[in-house]
LOGU-485227 format. One line per field, with one value per atom (N, C-alpha, C): residue in three letters; chain; atom name; x, y, z. Coordinates in nm, 2 decimals. Each point is the difference from the previous one (the first is absolute). Example, Ala and Ser with C-alpha at 12.3 -4.5 7.8 and 13.67 -1.06 7.14 Angstrom:
BEGIN
rest <- ALA;ALA;ALA;SER;SER;SER
kette <- A;A;A;A;A;A
atom <- N;CA;C;N;CA;C
X <- 1.32;-0.09;0.09;-0.04;0.09;-0.08
Y <- -0.57;0.12;0.12;0.11;0.11;0.11
Z <- 0.78;0.00;0.00;-0.07;0.00;0.08
***
This chain:
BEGIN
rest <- UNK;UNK;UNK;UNK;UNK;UNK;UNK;UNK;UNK;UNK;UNK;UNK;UNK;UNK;UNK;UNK;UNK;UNK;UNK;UNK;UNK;UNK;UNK;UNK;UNK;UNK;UNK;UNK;UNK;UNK;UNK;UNK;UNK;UNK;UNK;UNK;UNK;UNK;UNK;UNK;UNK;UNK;UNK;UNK;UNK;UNK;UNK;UNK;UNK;UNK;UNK;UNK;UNK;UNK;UNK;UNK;UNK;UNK;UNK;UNK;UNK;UNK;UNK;UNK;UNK;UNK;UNK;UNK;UNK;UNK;UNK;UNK;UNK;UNK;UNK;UNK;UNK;UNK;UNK;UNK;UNK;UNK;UNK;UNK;UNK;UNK;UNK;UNK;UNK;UNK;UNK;UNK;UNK;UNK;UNK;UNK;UNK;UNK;UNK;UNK;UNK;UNK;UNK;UNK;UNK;UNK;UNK;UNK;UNK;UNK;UNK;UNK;UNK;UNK;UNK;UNK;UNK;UNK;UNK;UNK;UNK;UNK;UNK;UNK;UNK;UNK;UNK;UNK;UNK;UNK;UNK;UNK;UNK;UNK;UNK;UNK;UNK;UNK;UNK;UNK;UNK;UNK;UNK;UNK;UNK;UNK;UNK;UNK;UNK;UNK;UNK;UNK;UNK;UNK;UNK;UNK;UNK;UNK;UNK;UNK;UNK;UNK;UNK;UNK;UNK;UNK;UNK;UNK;UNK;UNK;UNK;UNK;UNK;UNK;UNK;UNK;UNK;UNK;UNK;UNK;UNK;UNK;UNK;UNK;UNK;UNK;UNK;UNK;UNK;UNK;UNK;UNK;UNK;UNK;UNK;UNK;UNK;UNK;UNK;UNK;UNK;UNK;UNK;UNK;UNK;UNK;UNK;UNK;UNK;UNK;UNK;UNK;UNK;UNK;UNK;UNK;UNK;UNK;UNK;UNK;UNK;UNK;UNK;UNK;UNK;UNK;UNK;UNK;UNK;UNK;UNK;UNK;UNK;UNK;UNK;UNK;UNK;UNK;UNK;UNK;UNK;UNK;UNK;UNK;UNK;UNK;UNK;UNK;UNK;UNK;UNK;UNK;UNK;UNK;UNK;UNK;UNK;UNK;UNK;UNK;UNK;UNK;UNK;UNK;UNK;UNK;UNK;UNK;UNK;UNK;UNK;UNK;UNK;UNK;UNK;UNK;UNK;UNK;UNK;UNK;UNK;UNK;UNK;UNK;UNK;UNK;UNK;UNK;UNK;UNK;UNK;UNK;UNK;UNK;UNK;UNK;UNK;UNK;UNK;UNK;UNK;UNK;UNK;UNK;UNK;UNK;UNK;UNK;UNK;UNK;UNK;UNK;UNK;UNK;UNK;UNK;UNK;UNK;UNK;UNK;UNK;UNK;UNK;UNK;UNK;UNK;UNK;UNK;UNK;UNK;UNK;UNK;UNK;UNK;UNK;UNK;UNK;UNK;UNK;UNK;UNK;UNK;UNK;UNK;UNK;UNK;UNK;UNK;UNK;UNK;UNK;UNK;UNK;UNK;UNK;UNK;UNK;UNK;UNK;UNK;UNK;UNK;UNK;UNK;UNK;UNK;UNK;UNK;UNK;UNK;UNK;UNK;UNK;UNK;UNK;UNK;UNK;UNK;UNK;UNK;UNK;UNK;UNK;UNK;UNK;UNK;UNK;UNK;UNK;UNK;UNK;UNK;UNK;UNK;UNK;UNK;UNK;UNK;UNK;UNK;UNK;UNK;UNK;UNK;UNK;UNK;UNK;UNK;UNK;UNK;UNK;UNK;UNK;UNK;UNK;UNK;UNK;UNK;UNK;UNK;UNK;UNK;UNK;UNK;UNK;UNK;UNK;UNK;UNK;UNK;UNK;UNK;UNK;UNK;UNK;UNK;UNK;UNK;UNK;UNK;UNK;UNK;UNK;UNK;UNK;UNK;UNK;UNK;UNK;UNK;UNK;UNK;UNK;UNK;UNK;UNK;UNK;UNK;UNK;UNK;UNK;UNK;UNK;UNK;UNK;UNK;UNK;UNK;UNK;UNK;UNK;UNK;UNK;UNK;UNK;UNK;UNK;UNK;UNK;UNK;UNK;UNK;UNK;UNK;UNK;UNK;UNK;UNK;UNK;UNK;UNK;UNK;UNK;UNK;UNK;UNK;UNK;UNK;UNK;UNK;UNK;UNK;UNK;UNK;UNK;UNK;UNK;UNK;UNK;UNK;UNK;UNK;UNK;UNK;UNK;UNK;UNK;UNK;UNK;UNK;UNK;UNK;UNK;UNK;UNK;UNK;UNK;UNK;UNK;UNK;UNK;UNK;UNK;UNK;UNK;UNK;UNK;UNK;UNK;UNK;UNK;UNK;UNK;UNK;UNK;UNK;UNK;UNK;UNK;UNK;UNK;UNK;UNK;UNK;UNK;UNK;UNK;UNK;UNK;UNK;UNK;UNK;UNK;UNK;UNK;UNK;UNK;UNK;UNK;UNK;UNK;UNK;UNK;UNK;UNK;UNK;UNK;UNK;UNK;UNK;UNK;UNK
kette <- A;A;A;A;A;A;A;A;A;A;A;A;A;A;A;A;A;A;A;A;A;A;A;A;A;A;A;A;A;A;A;A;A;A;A;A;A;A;A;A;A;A;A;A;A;A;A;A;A;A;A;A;A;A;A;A;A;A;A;A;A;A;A;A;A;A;A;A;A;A;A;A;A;A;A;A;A;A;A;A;A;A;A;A;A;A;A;A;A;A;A;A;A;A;A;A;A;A;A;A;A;A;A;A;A;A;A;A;A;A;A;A;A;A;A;A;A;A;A;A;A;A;A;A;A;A;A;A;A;A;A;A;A;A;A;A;A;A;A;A;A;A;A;A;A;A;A;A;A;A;A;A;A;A;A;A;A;A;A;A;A;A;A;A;A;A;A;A;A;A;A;A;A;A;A;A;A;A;A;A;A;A;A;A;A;A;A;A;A;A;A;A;A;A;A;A;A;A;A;A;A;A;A;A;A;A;A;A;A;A;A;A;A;A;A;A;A;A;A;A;A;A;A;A;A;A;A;A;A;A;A;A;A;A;A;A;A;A;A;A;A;A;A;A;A;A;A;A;A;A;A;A;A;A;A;A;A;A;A;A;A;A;A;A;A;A;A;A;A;A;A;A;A;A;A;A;A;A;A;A;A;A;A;A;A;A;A;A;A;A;A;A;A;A;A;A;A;A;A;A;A;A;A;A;A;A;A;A;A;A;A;A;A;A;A;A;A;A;A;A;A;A;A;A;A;A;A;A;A;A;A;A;A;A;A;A;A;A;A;A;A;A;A;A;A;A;A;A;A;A;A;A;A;A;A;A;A;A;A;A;A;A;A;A;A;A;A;A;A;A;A;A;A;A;A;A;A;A;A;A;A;A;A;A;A;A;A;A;A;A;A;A;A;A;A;A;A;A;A;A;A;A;A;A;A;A;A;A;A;A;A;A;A;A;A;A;A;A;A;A;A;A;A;A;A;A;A;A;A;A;A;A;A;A;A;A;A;A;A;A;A;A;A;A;A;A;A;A;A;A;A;A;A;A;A;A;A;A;A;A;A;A;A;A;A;A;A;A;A;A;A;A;A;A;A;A;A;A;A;A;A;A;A;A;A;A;A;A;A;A;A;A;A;A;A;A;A;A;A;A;A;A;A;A;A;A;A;A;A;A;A;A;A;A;A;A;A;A;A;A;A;A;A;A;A;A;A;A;A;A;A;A;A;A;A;A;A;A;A;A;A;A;A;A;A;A;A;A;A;A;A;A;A;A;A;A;A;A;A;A;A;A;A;A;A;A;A;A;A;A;A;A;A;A;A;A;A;A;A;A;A;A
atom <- N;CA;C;N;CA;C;N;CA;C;N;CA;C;N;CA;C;N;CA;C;N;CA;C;N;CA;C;N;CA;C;N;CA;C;N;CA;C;N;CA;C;N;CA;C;N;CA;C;N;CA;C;N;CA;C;N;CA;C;N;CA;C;N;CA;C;N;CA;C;N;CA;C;N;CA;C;N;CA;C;N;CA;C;N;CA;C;N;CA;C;N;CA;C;N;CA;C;N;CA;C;N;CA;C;N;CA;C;N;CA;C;N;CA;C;N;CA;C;N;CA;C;N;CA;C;N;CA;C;N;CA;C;N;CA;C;N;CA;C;N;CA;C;N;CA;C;N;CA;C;N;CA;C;N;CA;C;N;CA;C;N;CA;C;N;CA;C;N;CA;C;N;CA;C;N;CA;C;N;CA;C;N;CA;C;N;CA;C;N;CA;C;N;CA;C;N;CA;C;N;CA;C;N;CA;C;N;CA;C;N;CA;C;N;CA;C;N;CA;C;N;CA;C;N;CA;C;N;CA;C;N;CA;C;N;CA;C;N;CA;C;N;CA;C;N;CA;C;N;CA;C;N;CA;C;N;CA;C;N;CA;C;N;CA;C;N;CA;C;N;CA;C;N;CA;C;N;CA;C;N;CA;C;N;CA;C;N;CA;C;N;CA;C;N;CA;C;N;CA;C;N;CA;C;N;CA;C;N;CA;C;N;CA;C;N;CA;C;N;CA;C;N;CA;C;N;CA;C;N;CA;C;N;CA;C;N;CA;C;N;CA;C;N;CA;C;N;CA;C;N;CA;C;N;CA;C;N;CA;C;N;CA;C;N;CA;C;N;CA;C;N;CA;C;N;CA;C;N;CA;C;N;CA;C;N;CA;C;N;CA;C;N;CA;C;N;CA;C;N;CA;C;N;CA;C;N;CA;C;N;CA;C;N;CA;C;N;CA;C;N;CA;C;N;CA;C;N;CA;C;N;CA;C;N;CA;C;N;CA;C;N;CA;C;N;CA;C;N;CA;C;N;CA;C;N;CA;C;N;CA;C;N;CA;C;N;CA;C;N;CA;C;N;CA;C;N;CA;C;N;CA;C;N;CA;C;N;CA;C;N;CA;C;N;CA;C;N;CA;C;N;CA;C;N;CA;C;N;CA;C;N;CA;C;N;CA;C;N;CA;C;N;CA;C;N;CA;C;N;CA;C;N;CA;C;N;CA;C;N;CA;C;N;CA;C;N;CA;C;N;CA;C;N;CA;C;N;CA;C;N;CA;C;N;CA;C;N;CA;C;N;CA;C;N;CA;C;N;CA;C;N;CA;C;N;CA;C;N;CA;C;N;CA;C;N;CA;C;N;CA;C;N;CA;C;N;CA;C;N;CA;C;N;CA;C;N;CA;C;N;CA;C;N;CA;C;N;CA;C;N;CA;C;N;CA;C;N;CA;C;N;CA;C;N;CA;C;N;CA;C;N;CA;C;N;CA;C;N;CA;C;N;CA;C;N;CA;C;N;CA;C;N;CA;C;N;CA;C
X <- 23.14;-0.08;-0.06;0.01;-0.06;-0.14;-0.09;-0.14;-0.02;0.09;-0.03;0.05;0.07;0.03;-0.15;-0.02;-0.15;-0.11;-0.01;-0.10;-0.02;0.10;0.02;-0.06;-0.03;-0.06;-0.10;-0.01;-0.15;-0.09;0.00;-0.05;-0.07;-0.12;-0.05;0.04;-0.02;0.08;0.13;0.08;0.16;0.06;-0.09;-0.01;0.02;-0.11;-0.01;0.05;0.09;0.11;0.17;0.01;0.08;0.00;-0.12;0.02;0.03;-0.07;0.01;0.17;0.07;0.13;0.09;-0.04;0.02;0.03;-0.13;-0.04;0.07;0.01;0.02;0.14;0.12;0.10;0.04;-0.04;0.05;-0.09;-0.13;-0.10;0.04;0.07;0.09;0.11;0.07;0.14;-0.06;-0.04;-0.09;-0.04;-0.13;-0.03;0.12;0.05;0.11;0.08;0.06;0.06;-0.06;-0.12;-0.06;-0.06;0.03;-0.02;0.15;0.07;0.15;0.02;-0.04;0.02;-0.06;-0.10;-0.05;0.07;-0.01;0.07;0.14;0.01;0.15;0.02;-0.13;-0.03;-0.08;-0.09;-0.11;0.03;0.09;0.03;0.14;-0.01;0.09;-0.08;-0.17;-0.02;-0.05;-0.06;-0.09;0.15;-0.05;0.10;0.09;-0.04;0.10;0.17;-0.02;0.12;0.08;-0.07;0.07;0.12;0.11;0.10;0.07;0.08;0.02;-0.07;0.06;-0.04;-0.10;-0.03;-0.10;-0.11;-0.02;-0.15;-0.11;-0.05;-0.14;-0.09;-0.05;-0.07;-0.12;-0.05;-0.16;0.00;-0.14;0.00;-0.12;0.05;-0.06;-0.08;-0.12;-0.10;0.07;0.08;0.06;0.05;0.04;0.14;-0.01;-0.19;-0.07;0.05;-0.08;0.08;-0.12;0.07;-0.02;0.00;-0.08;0.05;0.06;0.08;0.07;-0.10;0.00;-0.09;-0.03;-0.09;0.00;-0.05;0.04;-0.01;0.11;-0.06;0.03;0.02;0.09;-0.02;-0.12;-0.03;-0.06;0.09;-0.06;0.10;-0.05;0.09;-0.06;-0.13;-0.06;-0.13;-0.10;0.01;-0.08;0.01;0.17;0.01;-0.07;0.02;-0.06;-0.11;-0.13;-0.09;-0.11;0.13;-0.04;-0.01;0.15;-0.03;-0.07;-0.04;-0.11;-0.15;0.01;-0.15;0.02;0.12;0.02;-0.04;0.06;-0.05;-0.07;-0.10;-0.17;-0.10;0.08;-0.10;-0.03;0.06;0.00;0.02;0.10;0.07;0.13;-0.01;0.11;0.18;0.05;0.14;0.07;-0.06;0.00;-0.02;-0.14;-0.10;0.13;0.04;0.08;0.15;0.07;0.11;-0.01;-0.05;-0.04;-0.01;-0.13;0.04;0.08;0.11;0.13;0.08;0.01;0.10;-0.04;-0.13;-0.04;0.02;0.01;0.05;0.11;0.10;0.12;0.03;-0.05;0.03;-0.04;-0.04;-0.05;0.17;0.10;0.13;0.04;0.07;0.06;0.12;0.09;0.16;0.02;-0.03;0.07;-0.02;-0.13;-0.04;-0.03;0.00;0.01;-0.12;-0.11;-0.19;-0.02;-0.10;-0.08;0.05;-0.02;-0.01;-0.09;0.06;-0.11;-0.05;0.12;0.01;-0.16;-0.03;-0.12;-0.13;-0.03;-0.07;-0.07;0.06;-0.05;-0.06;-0.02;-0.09;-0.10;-0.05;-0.17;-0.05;0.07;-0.03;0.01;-0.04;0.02;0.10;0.08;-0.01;-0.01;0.09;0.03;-0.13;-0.08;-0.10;-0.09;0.03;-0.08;0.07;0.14;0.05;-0.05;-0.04;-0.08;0.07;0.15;0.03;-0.06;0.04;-0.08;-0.17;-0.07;-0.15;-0.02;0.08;-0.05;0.07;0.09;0.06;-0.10;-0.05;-0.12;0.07;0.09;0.11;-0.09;-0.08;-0.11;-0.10;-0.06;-0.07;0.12;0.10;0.11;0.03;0.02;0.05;-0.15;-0.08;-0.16;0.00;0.05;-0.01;0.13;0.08;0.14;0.00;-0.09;-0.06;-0.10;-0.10;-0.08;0.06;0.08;0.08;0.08;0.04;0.12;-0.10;-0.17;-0.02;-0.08;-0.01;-0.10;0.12;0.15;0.08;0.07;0.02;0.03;0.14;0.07;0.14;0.07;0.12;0.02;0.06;-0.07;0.06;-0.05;0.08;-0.02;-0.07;-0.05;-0.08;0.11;0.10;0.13;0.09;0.04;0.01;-0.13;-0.10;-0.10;-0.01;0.05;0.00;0.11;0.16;0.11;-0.05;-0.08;-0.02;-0.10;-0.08;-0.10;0.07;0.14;0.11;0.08;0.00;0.07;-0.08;-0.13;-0.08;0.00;-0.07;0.00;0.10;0.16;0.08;0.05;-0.06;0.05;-0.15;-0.10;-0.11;0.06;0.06;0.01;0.11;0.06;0.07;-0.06;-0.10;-0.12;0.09;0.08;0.10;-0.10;-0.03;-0.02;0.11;0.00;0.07;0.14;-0.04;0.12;-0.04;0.12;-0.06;0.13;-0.07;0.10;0.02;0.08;0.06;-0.07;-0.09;-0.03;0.04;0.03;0.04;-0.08;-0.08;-0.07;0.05;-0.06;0.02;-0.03;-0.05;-0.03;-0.10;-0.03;-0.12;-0.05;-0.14;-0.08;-0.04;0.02;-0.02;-0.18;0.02;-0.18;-0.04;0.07;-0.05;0.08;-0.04;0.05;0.06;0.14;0.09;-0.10;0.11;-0.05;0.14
Y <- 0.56;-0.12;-0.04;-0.17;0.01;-0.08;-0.03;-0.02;-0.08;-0.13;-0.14;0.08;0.07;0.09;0.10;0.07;0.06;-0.09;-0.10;-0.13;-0.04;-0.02;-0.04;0.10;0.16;0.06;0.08;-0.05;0.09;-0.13;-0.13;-0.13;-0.04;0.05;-0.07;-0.16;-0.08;-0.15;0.00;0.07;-0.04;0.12;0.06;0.12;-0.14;-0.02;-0.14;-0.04;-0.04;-0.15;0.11;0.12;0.09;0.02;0.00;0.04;-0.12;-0.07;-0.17;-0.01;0.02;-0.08;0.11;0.15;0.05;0.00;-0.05;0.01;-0.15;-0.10;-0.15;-0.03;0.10;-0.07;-0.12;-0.10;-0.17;-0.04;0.05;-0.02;-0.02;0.11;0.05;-0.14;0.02;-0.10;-0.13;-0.07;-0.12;-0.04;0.11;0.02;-0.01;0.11;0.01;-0.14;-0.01;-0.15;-0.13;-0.03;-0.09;0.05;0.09;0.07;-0.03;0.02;-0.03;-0.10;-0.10;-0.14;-0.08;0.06;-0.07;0.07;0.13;0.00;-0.09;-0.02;-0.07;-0.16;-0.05;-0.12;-0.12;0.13;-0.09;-0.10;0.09;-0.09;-0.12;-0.04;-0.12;-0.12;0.04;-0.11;-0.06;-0.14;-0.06;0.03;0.03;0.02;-0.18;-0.10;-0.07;0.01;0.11;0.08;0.03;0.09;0.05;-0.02;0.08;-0.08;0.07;-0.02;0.10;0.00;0.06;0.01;0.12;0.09;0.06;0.01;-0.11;-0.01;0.02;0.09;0.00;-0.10;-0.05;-0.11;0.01;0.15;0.00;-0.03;-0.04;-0.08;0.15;0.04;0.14;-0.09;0.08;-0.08;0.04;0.08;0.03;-0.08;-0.15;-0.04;-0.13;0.00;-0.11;-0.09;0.00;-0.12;-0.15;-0.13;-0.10;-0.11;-0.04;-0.07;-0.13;-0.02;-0.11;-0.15;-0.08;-0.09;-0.11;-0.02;-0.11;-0.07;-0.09;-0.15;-0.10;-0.14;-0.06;0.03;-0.03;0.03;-0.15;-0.01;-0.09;-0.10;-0.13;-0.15;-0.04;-0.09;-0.04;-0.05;-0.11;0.01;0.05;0.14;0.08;0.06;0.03;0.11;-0.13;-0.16;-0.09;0.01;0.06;-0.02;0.18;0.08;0.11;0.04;-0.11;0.01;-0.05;-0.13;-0.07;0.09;0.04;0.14;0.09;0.04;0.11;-0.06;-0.13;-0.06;-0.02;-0.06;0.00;0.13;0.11;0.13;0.03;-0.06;-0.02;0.15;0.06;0.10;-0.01;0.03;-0.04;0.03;-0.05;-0.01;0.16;0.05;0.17;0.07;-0.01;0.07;-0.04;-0.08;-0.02;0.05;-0.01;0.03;0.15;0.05;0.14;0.10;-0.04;0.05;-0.02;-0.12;0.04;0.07;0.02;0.09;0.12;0.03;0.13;0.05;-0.11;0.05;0.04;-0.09;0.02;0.16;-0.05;0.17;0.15;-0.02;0.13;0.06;-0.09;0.00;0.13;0.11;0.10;0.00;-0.02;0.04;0.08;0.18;0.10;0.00;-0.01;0.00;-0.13;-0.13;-0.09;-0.02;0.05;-0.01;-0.12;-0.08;-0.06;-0.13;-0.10;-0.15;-0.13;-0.10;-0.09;0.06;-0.02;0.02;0.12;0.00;0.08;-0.04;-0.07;-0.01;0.16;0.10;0.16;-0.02;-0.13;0.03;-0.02;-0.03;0.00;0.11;0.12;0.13;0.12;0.10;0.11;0.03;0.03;0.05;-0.14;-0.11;-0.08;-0.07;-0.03;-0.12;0.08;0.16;0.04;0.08;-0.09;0.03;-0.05;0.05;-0.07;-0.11;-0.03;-0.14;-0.12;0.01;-0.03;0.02;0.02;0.04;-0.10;-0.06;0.00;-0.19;-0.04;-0.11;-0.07;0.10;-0.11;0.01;0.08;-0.07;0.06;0.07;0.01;-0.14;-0.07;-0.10;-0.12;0.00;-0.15;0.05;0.11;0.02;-0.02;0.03;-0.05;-0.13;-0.08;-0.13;-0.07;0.08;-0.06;0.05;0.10;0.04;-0.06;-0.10;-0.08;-0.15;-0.03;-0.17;0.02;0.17;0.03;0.01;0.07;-0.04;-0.13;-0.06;-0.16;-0.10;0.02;-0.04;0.02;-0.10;-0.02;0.05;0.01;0.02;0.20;-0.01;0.12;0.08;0.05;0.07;0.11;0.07;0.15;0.01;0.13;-0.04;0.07;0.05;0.00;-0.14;-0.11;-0.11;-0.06;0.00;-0.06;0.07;0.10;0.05;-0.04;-0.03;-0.10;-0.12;-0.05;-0.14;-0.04;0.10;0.00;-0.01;0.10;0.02;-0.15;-0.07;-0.09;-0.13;0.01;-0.12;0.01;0.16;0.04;-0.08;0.06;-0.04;-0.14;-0.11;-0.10;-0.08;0.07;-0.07;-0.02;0.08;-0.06;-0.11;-0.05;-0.08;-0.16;0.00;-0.16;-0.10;0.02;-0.14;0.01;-0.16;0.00;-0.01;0.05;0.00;0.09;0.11;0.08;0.13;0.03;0.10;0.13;0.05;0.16;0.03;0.03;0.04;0.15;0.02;0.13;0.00;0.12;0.04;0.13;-0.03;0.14;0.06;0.10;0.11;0.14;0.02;0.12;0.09;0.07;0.06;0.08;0.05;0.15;0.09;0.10;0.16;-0.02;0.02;0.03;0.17;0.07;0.10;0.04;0.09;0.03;0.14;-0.07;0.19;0.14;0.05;0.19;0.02
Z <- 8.10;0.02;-0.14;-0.03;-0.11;-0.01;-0.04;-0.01;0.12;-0.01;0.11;0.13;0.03;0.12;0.03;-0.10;0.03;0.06;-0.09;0.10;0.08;0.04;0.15;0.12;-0.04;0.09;-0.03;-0.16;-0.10;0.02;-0.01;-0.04;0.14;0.08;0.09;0.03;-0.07;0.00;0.03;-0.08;0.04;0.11;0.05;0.11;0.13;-0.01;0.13;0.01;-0.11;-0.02;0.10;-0.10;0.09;0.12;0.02;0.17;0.06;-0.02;0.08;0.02;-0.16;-0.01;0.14;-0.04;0.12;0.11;0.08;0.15;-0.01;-0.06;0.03;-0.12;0.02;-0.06;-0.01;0.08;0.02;-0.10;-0.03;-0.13;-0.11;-0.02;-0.14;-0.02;0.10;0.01;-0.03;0.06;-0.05;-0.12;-0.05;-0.14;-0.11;0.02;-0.11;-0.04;0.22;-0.03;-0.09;0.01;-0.05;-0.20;-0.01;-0.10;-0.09;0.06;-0.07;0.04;0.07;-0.05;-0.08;0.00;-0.09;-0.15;-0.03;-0.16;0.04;0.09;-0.07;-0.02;0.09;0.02;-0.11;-0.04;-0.08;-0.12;-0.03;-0.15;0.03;0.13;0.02;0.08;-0.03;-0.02;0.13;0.04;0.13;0.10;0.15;0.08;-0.01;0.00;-0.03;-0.06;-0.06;-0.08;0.04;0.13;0.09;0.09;0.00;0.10;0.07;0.11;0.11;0.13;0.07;0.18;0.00;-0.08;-0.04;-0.06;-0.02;-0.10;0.12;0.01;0.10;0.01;0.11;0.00;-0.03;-0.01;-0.02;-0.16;-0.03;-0.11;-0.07;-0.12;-0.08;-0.12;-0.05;-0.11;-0.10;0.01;-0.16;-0.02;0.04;0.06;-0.09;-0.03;-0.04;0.07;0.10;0.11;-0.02;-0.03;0.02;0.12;0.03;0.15;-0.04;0.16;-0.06;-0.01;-0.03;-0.04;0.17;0.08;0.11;-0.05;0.10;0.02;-0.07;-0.05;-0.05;-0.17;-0.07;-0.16;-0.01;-0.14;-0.03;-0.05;0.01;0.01;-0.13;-0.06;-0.13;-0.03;0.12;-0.04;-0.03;0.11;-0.08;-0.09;-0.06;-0.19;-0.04;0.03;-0.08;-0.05;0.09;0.04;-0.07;-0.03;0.00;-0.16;-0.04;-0.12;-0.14;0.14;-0.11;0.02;0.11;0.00;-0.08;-0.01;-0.15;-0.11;-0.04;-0.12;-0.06;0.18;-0.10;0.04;-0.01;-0.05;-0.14;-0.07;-0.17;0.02;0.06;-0.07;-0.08;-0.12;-0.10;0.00;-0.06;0.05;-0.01;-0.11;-0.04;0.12;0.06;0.10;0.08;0.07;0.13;-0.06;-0.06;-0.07;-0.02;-0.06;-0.03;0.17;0.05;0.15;0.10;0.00;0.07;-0.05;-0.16;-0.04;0.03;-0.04;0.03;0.17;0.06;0.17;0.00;-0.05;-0.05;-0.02;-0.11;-0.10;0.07;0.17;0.01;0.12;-0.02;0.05;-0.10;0.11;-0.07;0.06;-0.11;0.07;0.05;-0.09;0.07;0.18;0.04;0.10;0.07;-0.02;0.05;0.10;-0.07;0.00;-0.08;0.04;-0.06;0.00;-0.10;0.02;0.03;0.02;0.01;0.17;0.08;0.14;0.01;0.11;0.03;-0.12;-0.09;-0.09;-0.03;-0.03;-0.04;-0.10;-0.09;-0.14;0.02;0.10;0.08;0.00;0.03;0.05;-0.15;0.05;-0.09;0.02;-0.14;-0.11;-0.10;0.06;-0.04;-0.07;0.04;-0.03;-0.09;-0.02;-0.06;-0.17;0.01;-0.12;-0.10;-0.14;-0.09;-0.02;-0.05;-0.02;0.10;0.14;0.07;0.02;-0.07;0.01;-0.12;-0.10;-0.11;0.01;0.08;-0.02;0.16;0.04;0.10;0.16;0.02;0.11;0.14;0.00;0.14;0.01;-0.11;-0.02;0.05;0.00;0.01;0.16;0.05;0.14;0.08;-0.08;0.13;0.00;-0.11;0.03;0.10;-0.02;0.06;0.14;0.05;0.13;0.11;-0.18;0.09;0.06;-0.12;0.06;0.16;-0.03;0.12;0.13;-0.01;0.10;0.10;-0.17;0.05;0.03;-0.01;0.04;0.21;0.03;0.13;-0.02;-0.10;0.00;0.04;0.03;0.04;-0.11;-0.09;-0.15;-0.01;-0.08;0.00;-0.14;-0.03;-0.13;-0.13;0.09;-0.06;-0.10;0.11;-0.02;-0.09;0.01;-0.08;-0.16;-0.02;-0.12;-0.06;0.08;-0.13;0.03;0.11;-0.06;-0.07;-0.07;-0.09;-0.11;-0.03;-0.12;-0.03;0.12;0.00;-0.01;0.05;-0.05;-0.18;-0.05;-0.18;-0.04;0.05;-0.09;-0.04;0.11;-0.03;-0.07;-0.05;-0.04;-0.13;-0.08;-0.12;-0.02;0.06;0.00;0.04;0.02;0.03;0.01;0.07;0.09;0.11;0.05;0.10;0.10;0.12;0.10;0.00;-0.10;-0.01;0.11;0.07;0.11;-0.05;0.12;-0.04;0.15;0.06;0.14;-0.01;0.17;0.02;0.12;0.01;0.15;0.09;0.08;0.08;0.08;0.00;0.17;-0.08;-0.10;-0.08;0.13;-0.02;0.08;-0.07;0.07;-0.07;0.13;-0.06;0.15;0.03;0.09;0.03;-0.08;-0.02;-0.05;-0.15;-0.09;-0.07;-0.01;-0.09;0.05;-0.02;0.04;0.00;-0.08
***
């Protein structure tokens, strides 16, 4: 036997866990199941990915699960309407430009975490990265939180953070009447991962 074998019946804690898996083998089977799917799963990313007559329907928080977005998208009057409320926050073209990239930027290939999708740069770790702490991007998403909720429109504060990037990027260009095509249905989780 070697040490992790002794624990299991030296270790009051993992004594319990033994006996339990014991008396309740369907316990074990379960566990383990869900244990080895997930190492094999995690790093491929939102179940969207997923494909096959097998993909389990229950929805896992590791899963970083996003909902899908209801209702109506928003119609152009209101990006019309949304973006001229972005504009006159006299948040600067940087401030708005800066925090969609930085949404952007929290996209990880290996594992296909993060993104604008779900807006995760609101939450920890993200919002509390010094680049982030230092270019203002918690100060620009409370403002882009308040338009989203004095607005009647159906936007996610996901969507409101590229069309913050996308109101920025066309300020320096002082054409009037030059637009930039956005498209919604982004969403954010009500909770943050585990």
């Amino acid at each position: 036997m070697n040490a992790a074998d002794m624990a299991m019946i030296v270790d009051p804690d993992y004594l319990k866990i033994s006996k339990e898996y014991r008396e309740n083998p369907d316990v074990l089977a379960d566990e383990f199941a869900r244990a080895w799917y997930k190492l094999l799963h995690r790093d491929m990313g939102p179940r969207a990915r997923y494909l096959g007559p097998q993909v389990p329907n229950e929805v896992l928080v590791w899963q970083d699960p996003v909902p899908e977005h209801e209702g109506p998208l928003v119609n152009d009057e209101q990006i019309t309407a949304l973006k001229q409320a972005i504009a006159n926050t006299g948040l600067t073209a940087k401030q708005l430009v800066s925090t969609a990239w930085a949404s952007a930027c929290t996209y990880r290939q290996t594992d296909h975490r993060g993104g604008a999708n779900g807006a995760r740069i609101r939450l920890e770790p993200q919002v509390g990265w010094d680049i982030n702490v230092r270019s203002g991007v918690a100060d620009v998403i409370d403002q882009l939180e308040k338009i989203k909720n004095d607005s009647d429109a159906n936007i996610s504060l996901a969507d409101m953070i590229v069309l913050g990037g996308n109101v920025g990027s066309r300020r320096p260009l002082k054409r009037p009447g030059t637009t930039s095509p956005f498209g919604s249905s982004r969403a954010v989780p009500t909770r943050p991962r585990r």
